[in-house]
C-alpha positions in Angstrom: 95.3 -55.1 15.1 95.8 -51.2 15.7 93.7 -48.7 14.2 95.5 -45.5 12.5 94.9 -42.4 13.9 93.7 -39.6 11.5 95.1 -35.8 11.9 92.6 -33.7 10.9 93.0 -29.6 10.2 90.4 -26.9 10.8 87.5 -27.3 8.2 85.0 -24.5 6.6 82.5 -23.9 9.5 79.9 -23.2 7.0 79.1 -25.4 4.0 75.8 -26.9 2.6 75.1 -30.8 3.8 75.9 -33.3 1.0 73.6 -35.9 -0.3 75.5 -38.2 1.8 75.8 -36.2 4.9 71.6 -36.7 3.9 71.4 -40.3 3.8 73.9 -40.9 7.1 70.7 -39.0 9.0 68.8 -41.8 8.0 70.9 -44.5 8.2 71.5 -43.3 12.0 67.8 -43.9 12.8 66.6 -46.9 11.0 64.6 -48.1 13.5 62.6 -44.9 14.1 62.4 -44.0 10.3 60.6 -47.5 9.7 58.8 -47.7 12.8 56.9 -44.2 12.0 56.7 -44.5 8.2 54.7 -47.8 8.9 52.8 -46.1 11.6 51.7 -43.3 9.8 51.0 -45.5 6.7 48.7 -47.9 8.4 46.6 -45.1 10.2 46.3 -43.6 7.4 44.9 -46.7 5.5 42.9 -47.8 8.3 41.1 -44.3 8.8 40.3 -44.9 5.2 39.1 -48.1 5.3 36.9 -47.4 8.5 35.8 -43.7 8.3 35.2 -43.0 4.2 34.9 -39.3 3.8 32.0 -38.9 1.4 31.8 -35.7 -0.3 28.5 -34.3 -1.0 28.0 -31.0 -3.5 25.7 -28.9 -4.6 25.9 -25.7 -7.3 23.6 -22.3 -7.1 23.0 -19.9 -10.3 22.9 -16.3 -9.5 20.6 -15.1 -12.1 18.8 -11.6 -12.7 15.3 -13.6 -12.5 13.6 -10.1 -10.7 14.2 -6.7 -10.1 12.3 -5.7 -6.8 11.2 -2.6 -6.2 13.2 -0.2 -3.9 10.8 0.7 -1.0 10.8 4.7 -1.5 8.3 7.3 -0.3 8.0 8.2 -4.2 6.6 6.1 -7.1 9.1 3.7 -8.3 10.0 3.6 -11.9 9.3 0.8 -13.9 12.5 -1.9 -13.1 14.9 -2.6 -16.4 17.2 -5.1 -17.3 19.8 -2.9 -18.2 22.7 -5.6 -18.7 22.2 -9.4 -17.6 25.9 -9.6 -16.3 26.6 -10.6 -12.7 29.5 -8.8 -11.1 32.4 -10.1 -9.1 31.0 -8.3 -5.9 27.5 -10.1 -6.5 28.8 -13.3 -6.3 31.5 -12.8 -3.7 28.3 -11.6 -1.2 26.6 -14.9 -2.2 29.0 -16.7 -1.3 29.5 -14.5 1.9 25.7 -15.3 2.5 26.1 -19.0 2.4 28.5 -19.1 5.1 26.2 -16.8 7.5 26.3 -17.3 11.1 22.1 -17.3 11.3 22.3 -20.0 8.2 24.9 -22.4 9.4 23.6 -22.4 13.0 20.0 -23.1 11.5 21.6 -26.2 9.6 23.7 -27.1 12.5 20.3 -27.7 14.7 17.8 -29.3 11.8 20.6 -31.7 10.8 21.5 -32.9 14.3 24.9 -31.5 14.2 25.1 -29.8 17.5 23.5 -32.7 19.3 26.4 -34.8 18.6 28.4 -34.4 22.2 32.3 -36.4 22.2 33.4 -37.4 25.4 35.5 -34.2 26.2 32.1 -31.9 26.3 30.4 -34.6 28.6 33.7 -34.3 31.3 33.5 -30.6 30.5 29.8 -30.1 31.2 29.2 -28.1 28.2 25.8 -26.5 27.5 23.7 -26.3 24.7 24.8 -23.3 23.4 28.4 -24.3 23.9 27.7 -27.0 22.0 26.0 -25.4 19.2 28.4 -22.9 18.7 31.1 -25.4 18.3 28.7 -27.1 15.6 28.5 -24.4 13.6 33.0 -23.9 13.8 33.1 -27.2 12.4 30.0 -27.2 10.1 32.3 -23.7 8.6 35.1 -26.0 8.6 33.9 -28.4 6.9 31.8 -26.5 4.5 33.7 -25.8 1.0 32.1 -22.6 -0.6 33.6 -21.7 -4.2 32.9 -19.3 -6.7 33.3 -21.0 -10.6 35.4 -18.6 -12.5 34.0 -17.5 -15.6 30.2 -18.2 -14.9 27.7 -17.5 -12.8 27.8 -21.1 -10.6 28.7 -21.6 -7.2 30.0 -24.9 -5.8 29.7 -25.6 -2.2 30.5 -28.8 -1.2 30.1 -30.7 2.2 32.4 -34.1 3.8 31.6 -36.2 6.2 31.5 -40.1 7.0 28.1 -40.2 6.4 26.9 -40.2 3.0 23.1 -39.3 4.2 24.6 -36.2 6.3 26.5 -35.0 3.6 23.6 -34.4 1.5 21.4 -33.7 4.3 23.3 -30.8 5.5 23.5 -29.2 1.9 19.6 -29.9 1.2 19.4 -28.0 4.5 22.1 -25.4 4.1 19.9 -24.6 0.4 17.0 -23.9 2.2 18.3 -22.0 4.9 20.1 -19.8 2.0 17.2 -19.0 0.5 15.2 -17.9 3.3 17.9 -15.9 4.0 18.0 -14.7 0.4 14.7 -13.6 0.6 14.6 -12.0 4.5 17.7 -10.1 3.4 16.6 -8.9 -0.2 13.5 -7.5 0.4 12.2 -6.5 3.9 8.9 -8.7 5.2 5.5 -7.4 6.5 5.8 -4.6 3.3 2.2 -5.6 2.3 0.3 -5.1 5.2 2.2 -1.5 5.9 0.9 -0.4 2.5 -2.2 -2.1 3.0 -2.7 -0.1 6.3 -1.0 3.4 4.7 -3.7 3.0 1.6 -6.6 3.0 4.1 -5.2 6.0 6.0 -4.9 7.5 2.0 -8.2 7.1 1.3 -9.8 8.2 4.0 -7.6 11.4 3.6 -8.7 11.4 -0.1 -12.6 11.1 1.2 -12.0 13.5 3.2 -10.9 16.0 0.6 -13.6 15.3 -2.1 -16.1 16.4 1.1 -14.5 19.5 1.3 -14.1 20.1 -2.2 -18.0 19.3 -2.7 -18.8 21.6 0.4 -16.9 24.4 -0.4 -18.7 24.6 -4.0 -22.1 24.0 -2.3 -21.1 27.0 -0.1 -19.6 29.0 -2.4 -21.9 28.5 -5.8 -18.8 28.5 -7.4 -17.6 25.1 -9.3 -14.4 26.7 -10.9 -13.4 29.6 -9.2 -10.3 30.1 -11.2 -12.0 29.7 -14.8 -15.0 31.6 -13.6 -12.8 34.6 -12.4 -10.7 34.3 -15.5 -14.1 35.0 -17.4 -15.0 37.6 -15.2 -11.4 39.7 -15.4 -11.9 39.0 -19.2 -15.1 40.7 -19.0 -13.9 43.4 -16.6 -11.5 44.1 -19.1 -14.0 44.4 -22.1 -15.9 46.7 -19.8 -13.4 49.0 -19.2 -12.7 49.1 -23.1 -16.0 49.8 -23.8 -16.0 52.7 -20.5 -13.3 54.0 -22.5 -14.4 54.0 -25.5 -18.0 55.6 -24.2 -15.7 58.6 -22.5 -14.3 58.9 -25.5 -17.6 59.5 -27.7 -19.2 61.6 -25.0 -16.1 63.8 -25.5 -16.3 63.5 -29.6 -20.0 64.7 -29.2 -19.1 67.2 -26.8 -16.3 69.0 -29.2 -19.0 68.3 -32.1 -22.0 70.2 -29.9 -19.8 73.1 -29.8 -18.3 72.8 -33.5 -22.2 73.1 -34.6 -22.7 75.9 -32.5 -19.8 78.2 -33.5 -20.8 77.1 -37.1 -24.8 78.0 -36.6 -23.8 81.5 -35.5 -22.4 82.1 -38.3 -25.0 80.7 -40.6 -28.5 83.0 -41.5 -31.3 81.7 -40.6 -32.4 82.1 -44.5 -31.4 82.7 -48.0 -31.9 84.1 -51.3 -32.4 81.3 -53.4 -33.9 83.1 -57.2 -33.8 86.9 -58.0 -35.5 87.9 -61.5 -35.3 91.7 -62.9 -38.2 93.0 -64.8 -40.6 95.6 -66.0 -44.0 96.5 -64.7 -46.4 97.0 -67.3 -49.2 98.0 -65.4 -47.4 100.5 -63.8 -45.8 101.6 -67.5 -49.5 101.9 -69.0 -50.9 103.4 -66.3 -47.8 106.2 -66.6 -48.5 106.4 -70.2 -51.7 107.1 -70.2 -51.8 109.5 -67.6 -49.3 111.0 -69.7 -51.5 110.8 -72.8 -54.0 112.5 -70.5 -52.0 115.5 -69.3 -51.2 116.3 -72.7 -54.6 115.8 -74.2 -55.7 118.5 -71.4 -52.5 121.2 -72.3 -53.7 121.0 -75.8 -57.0 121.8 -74.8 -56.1 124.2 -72.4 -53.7 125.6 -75.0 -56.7 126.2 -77.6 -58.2 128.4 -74.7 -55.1 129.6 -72.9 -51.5 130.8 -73.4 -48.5 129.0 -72.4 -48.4 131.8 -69.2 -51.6 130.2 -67.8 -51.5 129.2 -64.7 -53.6 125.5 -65.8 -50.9 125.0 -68.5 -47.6 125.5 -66.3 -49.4 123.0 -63.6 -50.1 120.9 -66.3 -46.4 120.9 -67.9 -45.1 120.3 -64.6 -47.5 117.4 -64.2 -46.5 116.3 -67.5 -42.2 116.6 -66.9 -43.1 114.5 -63.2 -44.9 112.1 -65.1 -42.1 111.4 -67.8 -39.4 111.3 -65.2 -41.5 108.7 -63.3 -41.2 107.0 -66.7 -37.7 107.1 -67.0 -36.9 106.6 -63.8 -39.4 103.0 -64.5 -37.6 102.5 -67.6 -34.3 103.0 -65.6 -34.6 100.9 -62.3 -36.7 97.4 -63.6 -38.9 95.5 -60.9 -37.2 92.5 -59.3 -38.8 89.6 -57.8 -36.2 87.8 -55.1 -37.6 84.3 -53.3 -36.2 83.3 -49.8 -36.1 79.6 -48.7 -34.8 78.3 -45.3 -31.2 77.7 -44.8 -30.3 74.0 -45.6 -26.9 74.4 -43.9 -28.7 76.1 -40.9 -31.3 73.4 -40.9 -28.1 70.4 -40.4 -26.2 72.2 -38.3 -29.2 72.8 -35.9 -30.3 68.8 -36.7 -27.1 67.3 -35.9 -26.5 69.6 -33.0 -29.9 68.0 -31.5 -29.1 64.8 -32.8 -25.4 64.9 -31.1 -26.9 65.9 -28.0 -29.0 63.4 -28.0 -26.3 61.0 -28.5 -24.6 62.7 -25.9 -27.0 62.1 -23.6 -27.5 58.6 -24.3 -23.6 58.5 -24.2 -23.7 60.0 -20.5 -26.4 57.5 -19.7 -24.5 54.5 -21.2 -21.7 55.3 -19.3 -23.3 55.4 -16.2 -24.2 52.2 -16.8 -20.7 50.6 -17.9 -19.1 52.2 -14.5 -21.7 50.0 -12.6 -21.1 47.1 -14.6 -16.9 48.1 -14.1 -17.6 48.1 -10.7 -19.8 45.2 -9.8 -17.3 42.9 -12.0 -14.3 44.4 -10.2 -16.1 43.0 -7.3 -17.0 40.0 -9.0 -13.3 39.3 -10.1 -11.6 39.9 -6.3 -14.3 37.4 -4.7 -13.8 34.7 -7.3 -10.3 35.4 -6.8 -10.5 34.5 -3.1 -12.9 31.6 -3.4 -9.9 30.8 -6.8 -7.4 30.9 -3.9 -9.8 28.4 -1.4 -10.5 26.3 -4.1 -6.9 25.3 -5.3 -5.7 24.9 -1.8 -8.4 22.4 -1.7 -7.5 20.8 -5.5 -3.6 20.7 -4.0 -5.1 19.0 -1.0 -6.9 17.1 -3.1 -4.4 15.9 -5.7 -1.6 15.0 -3.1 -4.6 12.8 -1.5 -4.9 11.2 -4.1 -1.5 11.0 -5.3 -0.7 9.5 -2.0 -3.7 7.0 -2.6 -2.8 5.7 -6.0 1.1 5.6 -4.8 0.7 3.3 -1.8 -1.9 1.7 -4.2 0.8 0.7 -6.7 3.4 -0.1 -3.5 0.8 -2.5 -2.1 0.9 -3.9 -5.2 4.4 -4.2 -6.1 4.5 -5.9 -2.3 1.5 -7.9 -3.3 3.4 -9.4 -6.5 6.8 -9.4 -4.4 5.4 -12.2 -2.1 3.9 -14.0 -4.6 7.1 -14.6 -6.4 8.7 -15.2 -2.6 6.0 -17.6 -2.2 6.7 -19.4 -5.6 10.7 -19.5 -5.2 11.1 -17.1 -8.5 14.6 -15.1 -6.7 17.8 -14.3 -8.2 18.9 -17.5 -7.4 18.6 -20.6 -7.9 20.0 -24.4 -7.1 20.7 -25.1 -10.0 22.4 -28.8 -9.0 20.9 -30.0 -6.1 23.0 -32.3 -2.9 23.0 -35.7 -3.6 23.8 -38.8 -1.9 27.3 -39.4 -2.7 27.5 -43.4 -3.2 31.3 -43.4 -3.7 34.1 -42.0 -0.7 36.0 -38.7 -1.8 39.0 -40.5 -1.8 39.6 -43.9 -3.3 41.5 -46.9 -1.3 44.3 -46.6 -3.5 44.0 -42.5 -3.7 44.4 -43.2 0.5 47.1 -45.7 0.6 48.9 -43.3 -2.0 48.4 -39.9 0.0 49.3 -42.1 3.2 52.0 -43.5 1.8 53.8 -39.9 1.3 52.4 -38.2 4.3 54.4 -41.0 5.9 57.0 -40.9 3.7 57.1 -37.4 4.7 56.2 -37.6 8.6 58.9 -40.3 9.0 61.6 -38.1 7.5 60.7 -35.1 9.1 60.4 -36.7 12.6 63.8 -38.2 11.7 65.6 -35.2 10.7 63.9 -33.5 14.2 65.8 -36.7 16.0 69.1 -36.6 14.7 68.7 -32.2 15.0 68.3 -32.7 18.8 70.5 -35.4 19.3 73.6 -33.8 21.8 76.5 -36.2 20.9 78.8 -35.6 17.9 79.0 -37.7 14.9 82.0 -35.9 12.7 84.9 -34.2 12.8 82.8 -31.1 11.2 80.3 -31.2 13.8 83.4 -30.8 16.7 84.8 -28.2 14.9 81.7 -26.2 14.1 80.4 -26.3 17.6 83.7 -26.0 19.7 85.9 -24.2 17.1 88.7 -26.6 17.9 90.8 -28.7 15.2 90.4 -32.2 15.7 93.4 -34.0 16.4 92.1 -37.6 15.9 88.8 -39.5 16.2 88.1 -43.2 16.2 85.2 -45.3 14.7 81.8 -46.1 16.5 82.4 -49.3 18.4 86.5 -49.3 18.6 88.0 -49.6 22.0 91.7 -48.7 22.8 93.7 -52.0 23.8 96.0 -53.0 26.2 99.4 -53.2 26.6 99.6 -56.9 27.5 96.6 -57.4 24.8 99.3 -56.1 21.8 102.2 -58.6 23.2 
């Protein structure tokens, strides 16, 4: 029976496959679609049943469990918990830290990892470190290092088909971390170099107090500076009191020659009572020679005339004697008394006395010049032994200083190894590995995930088939590749026939 031919135009070159174009890929390779699904999906079940993967996990608390010390040449403020939180970058260089080179290689070689040699390193000839180094790629490979979000955890998680090496390798890897935690946070050997750079401290500082003793032996000083301060203050009073001596010697002075303008014009003495009165004894004795002189005229005048030479002496003794009376009646006796000058006596005493003063004064300040002097001496001697004697203080302050310092740092190094020693750090393992007693994946979990990864391995090594296959199977596929219309095309399996075969 013939077969019709089929005309076919010029198609689209360019369209998307159909879901039947899809299914004809498979239905072209039956064979190799079944043959590598059921490959793939019995290796897969048999690696599962043979080689479990056992899954072994531990989890690590960063924690602000210490503050240490920054190592600095100062002293170091006491450490405070200003906020408990843990940053982002903290726990990113944790987990950096767990997968160290130093750590993982350390793991690799107490766990027996890198003695494990396959058959390829034996043909290669491999050495140790070869070997090691190639541990340590797939102990990183394996190793599962995870940060928890929201909290302060960190999983890290091991496989292998041993149970025991699973958790052997984290108990390992958690010891090796902190080690590591502790080499890397705070340096080693800090004790000792504080213990040696306190002993070179206090000999300086013994050193020092000799000086400081010697120098105040020497010197007879023990605080220069207090002792000079005393002495300026002294100095000072000194040349108040200097001053204040000029200044009387000059008060006296102008007061010496104040007394002795005043003294020249003061008598030496003065008038102190006047009294006015008669003299009776001188009045009697005028009266009666008056009484006389004319008892003897009248005599004389009994005997002689008024021409007589007797009576005219006598008249004229008579007149004198009456005018001596008159005159006594007319100028009275007075009776003056003369004392020595108060004022002048005063003036002269203080003028001795404020020489005398004066004197003393002059003598005084002799005296305070000396004592100016010597203290002025005094003062600039302390001063230099002042200036000695705090170079020495400074020497001997930063002595000690340095002394109690690396005192407090061997301390803090002291109490820094102590908490090494105990395992108080910043972190913690806060679950630790154990031996996992059931695989990661279940038998049915396996037979399900090798089911599709053969499902999947079977199409895709299908699809790569039928991509590089060179012979057409359309119409479309002569077109799109030769760009010619296809005239006719026959099924698979149809051969022309003969002449004589149609008869």
């Amino acid at each position: 029976m013939s077969e019709k031919i089929q005309v076919l135009a010029r198609r689209t070159p360019e369209r998307s496959p159909s879901p039947r174009e899809v299914a004809a890929v498979f239905f072209r390779h039956p064979k190799l679609l079944m043959a590598s699904f059921l490959l793939v999906l019995a290796a897969g079940v048999t690696y599962a049943v043979l080689a479990p993967s056992y899954r072994a996990e531990m989890k690590i608390l960063v924690r602000r469990g210490r503050i240490d010390p920054a190592v600095t040449p100062t002293q170091t403020a006491s450490p405070a918990f200003e906020h408990d939180e843990i940053t982002e970058e903290e726990l990113n260089s944790e987990v950096e830290l767990l997968g160290d080179e130093d750590i993982l290689r350390k793991v690799a070689l107490e766990t027996g990892l890198a003695d494990k040699v396959s058959w390829i390193s034996r043909l290669r000839g491999e050495n140790r470190e070869t070997r090691v180094a190639k541990a340590v790629r797939r102990l990183a490979g394996k190793l599962d290092v995870q940060p928890v979000r929201k909290s302060r955890l960190i999983t890290v998680a091991y496989r292998s088909s041993d149970p025991q090496l699973s958790a052997a390798v984290l108990r390992s890897l958690a010891d090796a971390y902190l080690a590591k935690h502790v080499e890397v946070r705070r340096p080693s050997g800090q004790q000792n170099f504080f213990e040696q750079q306190m002993e070179q401290a206090r000999h300086a500082l013994q050193e020092s107090e000799a000086q400081m003793i010697a120098f105040t032996e020497t010197k007879g000083v023990v605080s220069a500076a207090l002792e000079r301060d005393l002495t300026l203050q002294k100095l000072s009073e000194a040349e108040a009191a200097d001053l204040a001596v000029q200044a009387s010697i000059a008060e006296a002075a102008e007061r010496v020659r104040s007394l002795a303008s005043k003294l020249r014009g003061l008598p030496l003495q003065r008038v102190t009572q006047v009294r006015n009165a008669d003299n009776p004894q001188l009045q009697e004795k005028l009266t009666s020679k008056l009484l006389e002189l004319e008892l003897r005229r009248t005599e004389l005048m009994t005997k002689f005339q008024p021409s007589y030479r007797l009576v005219q002496e006598l008249d004229q003794q008579i007149a004198q004697a009456k005018s001596a009376i008159e005159a006594e009646d007319s100028k009275p006796l007075r009776d003056e008394l003369t004392e020595q000058n108060p004022e002048y006596e005063w003036a002269s005493a203080e003028q001795l006395k404020t020489r005398v003063e004066m004197q003393s004064l002059e003598e005084r300040h002799s005296v305070v010049r000396v004592q100016v002097a010597r203290y002025r001496l005094v003062a600039e001697r302390l001063g230099e032994n002042a200036v000695s004697q705090d170079d020495l203080q400074r020497k001997l302050k930063a002595s000690e200083d340095k002394y109690l310092l690396y005192a407090n740092k061997r301390e803090e190094a002291r109490i820094g190894d102590a908490l090494d020693d105990n395992g108080i750090l910043n972190v913690a393992v806060a679950e630790p590995p154990r031996v996992p007693a059931l695989p990661a994946w279940s038998l049915s979990a396996a037979t399900l995930f090798s089911f599709v990864g053969a499902g999947v391995f079977s199409a895709g090594l299908v699809f790569a088939a039928d991509r590089f296959d060179p012979s057409f199977r359309t119409a479309d596929e002569v077109i799109h590749c030769l760009g010619m219309p296809v005239l006719a095309s026959l099924p698979a399996g149809t051969e022309p026939q003969r002449e004589g075969d149609q008869s």
